[in-house]
C-alpha positions in Angstrom: 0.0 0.0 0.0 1.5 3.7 -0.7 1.2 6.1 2.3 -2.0 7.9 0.9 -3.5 4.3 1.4 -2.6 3.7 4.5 -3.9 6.7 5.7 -7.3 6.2 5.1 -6.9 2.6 6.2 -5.9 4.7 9.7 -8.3 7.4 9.7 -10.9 4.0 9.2 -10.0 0.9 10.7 -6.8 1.3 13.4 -7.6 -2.7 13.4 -6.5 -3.4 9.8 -3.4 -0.9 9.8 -1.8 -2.7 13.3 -2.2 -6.1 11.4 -0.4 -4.3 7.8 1.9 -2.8 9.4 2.4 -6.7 11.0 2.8 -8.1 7.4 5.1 -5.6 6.3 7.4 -4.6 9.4 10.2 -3.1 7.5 7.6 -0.7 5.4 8.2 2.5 6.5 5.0 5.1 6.2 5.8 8.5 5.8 2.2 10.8 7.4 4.5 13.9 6.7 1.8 17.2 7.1 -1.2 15.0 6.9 -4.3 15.9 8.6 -5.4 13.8 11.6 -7.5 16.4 13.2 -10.4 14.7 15.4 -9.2 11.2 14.4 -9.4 8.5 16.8 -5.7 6.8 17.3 -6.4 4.8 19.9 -4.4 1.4 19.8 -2.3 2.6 16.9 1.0 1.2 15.8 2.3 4.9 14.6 6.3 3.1 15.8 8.4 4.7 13.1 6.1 6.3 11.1 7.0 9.8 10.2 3.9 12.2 11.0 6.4 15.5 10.9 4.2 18.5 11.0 1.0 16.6 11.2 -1.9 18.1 12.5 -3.0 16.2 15.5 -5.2 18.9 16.7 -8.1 16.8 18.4 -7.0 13.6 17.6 -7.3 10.8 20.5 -3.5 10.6 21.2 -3.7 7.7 24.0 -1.6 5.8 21.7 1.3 7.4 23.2 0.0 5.0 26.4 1.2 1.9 24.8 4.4 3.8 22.9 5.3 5.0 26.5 9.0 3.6 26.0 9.2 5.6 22.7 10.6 8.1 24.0 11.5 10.3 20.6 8.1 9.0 19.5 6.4 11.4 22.3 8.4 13.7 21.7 7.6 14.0 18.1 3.8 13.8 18.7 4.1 16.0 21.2 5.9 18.9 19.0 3.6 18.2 15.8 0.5 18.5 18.0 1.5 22.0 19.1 2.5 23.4 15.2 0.4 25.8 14.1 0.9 27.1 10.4 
């Protein structure tokens, strides 16, 4: 699947993303400036994938829960949720 794919797949099923990104491990997904506002992210496997200036504004970010150890993954979410253009 090409990232604009596997978007949707996120913004629709977090379910069927987890097991893709299962079958494809080594993928990696680049989310760079997409909108995620409002979107619910619970239980997402986001490990790795590049959401660089994405807006998070809204979205349910208690993924971060179970990427606790990520520590560079918070981080990340973290500054893209406060970026405002």
């Amino acid at each position: 699947m090409n990232n604009k794919q596997l978007l949707e797949l996120l913004k629709t099923d977090v379910e069927k993303f987890n097991q893709y990104r299962k079958e494809y491990p080594k993928q990696r997904i680049d989310l760079f400036g997409v909108d995620l506002r409002g979107v619910d992210l619970i239980g997402a496997d986001l490990r790795g994938v590049d959401l660089t200036r994405a807006n998070l504004d809204g979205a349910n970010m208690a993924f971060m829960q179970a990427l606790s150890n990520d520590k560079e993954m918070i981080l990340r979410a973290m500054r893209i949720n406060w970026y405002k253009e």
